[in-house]
N, C-alpha and C positions, 0 to 999 in steps of 0.2 A: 439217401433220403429223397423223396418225390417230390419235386416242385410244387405247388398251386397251376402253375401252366401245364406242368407234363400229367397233371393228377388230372385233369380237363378234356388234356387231349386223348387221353386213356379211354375215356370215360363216352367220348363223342366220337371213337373211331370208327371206320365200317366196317369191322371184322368184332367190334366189341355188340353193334347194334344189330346186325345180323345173326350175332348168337343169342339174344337177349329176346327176339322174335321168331326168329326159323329154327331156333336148336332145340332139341329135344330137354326135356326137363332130365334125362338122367345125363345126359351132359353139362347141366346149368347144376347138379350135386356134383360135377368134378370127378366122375365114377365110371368114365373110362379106362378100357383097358392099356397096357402100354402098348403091348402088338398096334390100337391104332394110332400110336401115338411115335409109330416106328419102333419100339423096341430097344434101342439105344440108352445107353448110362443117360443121355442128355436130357431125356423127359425127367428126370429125375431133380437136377439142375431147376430147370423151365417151372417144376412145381415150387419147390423154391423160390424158386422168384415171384412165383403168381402169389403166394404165401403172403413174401416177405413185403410187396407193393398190397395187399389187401389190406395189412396191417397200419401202413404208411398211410393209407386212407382215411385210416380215423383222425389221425394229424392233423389231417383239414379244415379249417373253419370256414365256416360260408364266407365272413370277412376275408381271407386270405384268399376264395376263389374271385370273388368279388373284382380284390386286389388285382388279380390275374387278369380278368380281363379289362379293367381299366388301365393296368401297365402293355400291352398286347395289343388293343384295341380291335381294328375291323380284322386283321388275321386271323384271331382267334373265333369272332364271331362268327367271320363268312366259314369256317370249318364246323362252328354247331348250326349252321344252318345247312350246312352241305349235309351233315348225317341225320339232321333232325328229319330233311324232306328225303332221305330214301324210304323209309318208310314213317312216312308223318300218321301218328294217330289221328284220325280222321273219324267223324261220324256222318259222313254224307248220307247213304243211303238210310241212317237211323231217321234222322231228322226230316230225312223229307218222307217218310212212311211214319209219323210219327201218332197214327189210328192203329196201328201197328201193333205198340208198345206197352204192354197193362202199369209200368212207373215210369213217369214219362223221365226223369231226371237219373236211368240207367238205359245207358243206349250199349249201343254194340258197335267194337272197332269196324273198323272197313277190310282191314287187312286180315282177319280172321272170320269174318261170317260168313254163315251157310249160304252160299249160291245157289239160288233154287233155276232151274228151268221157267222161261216164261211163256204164258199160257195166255190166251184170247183172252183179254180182259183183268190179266192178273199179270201182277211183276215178281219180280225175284227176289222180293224180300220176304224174310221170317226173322224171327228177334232170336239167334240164336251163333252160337260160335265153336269155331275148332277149336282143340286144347289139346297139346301131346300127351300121353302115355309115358308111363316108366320106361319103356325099352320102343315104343310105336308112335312115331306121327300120327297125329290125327287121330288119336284112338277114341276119346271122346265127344261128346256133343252136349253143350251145355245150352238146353232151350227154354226159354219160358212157356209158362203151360199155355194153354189156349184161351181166353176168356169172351169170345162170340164164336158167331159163326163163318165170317170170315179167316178167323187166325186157325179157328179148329178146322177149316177146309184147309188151310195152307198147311197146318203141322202134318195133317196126314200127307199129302202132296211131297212135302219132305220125308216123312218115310218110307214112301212109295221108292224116292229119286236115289235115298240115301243106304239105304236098308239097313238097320242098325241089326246087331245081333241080339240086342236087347233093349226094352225102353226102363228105365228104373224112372218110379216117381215118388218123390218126396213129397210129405205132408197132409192134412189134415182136409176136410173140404167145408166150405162155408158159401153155401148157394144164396148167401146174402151179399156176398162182396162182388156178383159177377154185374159186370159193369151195362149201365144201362144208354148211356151214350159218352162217346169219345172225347178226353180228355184233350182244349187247345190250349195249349201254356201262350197263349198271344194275349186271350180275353183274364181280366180281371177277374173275375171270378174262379179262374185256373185253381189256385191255391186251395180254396176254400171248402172248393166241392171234392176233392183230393186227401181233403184231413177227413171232411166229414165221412168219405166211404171206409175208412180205415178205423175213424174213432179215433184220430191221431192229433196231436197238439204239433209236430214239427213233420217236413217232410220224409226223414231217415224214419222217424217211429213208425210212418205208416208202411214204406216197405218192408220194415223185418215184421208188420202184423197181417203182411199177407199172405192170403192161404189160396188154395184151389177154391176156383169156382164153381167146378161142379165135376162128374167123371168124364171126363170126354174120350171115353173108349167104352164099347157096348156089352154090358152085360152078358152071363153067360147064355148060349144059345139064342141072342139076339144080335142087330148087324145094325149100323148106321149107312146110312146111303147119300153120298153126294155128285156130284154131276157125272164126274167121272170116276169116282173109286167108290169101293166097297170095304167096311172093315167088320170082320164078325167075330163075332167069341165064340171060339169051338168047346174052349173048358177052362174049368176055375179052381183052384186049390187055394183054402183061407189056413193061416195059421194065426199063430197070437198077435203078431205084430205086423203082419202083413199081408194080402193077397195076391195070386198069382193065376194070371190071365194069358192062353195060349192065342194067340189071331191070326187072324189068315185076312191078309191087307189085297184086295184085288183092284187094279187098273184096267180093266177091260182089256187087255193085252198078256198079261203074267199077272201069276199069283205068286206071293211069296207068305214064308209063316216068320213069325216073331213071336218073342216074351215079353209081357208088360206084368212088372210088380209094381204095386203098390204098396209101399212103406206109410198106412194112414196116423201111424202113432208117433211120427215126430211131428209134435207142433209147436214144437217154439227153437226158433233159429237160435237161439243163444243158449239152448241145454240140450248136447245131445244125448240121445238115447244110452242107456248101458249099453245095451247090446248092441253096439255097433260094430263090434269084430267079427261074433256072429251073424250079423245081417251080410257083413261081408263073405263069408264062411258060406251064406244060403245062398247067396248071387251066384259066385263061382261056380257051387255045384249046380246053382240052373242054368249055368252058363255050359259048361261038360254037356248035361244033357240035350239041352236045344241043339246044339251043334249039334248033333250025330243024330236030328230029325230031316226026314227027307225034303228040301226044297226051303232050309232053314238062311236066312241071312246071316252074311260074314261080314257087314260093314260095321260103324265105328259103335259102343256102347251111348248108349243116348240119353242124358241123368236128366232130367224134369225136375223143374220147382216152381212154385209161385214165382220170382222175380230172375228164375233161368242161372242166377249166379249163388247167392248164397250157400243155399246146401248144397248144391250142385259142387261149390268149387270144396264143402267140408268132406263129402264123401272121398271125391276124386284125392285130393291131398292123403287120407290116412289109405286110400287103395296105392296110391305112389308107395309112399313111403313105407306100408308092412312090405309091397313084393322088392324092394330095394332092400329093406333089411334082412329076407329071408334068400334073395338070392347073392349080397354082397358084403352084410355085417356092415351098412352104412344108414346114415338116417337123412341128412340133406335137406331140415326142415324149411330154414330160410329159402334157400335156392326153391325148393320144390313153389314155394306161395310164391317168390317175385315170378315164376315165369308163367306161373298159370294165371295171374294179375296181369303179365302185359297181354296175354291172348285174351282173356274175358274180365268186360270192362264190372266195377262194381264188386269184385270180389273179399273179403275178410275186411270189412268195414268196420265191424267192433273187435273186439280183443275178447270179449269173451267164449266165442266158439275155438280162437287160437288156444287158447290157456286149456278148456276141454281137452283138444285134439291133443295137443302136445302132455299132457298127463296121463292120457290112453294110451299115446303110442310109448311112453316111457314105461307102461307095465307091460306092453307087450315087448319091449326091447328090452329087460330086464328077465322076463318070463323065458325068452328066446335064447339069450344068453349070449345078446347083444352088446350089450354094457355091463362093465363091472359095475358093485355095489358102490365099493369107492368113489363110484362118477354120480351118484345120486347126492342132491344135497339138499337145504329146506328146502317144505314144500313153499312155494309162492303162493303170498294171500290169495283171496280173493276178492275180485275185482268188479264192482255192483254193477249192473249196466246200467248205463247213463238212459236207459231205456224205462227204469221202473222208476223215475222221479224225473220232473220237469223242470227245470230251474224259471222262477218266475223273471220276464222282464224278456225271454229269448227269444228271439225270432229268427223265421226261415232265409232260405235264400230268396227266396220269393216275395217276400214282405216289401212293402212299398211304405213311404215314411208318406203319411197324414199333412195334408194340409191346415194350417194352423186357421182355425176360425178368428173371422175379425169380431170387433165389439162391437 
């Protein structure tokens, strides 16, 4: 049975904190093979043990960790503070580019954001971050969309640097919510002017009601032009639920081509679409095809949302988890959400897109022939979002207590 102290030091090692942010998310489902694992009887054991200590974990009461470091004292702290600062979640560069940002109260780690090149008069920030792949580092980019004309100069900037092989964009467009001047959470007024562009009573309501601003990629047969790059639409293909845009992104140096879909029929963060196995189905093969175009990008898939994490982190999650189940009969749904939550901050903040996702992927792991019958049991209510009802009396984090009038 695991201490309170040794359950601690488990938990705050550098070999546990450095898989928990450098490792790949099909390593964080435990879905290594043994070959890397040596091949030996004894990884066999070592799972066992990882098992048997997981389980030993629920054991735990905050009380009893508590315990632990009050019986311990500074030895045990200066050891979570020794692993806290190897890689301390940090928001420096969020916060100080925080004109940047279209929610100001979702920032982006340090330790995962896109690095941009810096240019005469422009820094190296974009609001956007790396997330592993099923089997790939880095396969992703989860950015928030553009909403002026600064961030929309810098998104392109970053596909010029980045070259994604594909841009997917998520959601609906509302050329009413594009922002008319920059949001300073210093001034009083921060809060207020923040519910009202949203139409929101709390600060959470108004992120999941935001939508695209506007298209910020150029129709077809036309080109947007900014100091240094050029982006044009060579050609468009619309279907029912979505459109698809060929581009040719030039820097005055090289030209490269890319794919921008836009998915304009999810608009609400908390119901996803039926077809979301199909829209994944349409990706891939435009994914086949763009590759084997001459002068096509090979860098990481680039998901677009309104607040860069939400749908960005639902798609990424059921693309993990179908090509794990199709290439290993495994699912890894926990593991897959904590490790794409510690790369991009802001991720599955309500339950109800989780309870979606994991219903989907259960018919498709059923369908596949994944899971026995046996392993299916009731279905789990559902779960209202705290979103379609306001509790009176609530307030924000933002909210400031009134000074009481004298008589």
């Amino acid at each position: 049975m695991m201490t309170p102290t040794e359950f601690l030091r488990s938990c705050i090692s550098r070999s546990w904190l450095e898989n928990e942010i450098d490792g790949s998310i099909r390593q964080f489902g435990g879905t290594e093979s043994n070959a890397s694992q040596g091949g030996t009887g004894k990884s066999g054991t070592a799972d066992g043990q990882a098992e048997e200590e997981e389980e030993n974990r629920a054991d735990i009461t905050p009380m009893e960790a508590f315990n632990a470091v009050m019986t311990e004292g500074e030895a045990l702290l200066s050891d979570m503070h020794y692993a806290a600062m190897i890689y301390p979640n940090t928001f420096d560069k969020c916060l100080n580019n925080m004109e940047m940002n279209r929610i100001p109260h979702l920032y982006c780690f340090d330790h995962t954001r896109v690095e941009l090149t810096p240019q005469k008069g422009t820094g190296d920030y974009y609001h956007a971050s790396w997330v592993d792949g099923y089997n790939k580092k880095s396969a992703y980019i989860f950015a928030q969309a553009p909403f002026d004309e600064i961030t929309e100069h810098t998104f392109w900037r970053m596909v010029v640097e980045k070259k994604p092989s594909m841009i997917l964009v998520f959601g609906d467009v509302d050329e009413k919510q594009k922002r008319k001047s920059p949001f300073d959470i210093s001034e009083r007024s921060f809060e207020k002017a923040f519910l009202h562009e949203f139409d929101a009573k709390k600060l959470d309501e108004g992120e999941m009601k935001a939508k695209l601003c506007s298209t910020f990629w150029p129709e077809k047969g036309s080109s947007k032009e900014y100091d240094t790059l050029s982006i044009q639409t060579k050609d468009e293909y619309s279907e029912s639920h979505m459109k698809t845009f060929s581009l040719s992104v030039n820097d005055k140096k090289n030209a490269s081509q890319t794919v921008l879909m836009h998915f304009h029929e999810w608009a609400d963060s908390n119901q996803l679409p039926e077809y979301m196995l199909d829209m994944r189905a349409s990706i891939k093969v435009q994914y086949i095809r763009s590759s084997k175009m001459p002068g096509a990008n090979t860098g990481p898939i680039m998901l677009v949302c309104a607040t860069g994490a939400t749908k960005c982190a639902i798609y990424a999650t059921i693309d993990i988890i179908v090509s794990r189940m199709t290439e290993e009969h495994t699912v890894g749904f926990k593991e897959t959400m904590q490790a794409i939550k510690s790369q991009r901050f802001g991720c599955f903040r309500t339950p109800a897109p989780y309870l979606t996702a994991r219903e989907m992927l259960m018919k498709f792991a059923v369908s596949t022939g994944v899971v026995h019958d046996t392993a299916i049991g009731d279905k789990p209510k559902v779960q209202k979002s705290k979103y379609s009802t306001i509790a009176k009396g609530t307030k924000s984090g933002f909210a400031r207590k009134k000074k009481t009038a004298g008589k």
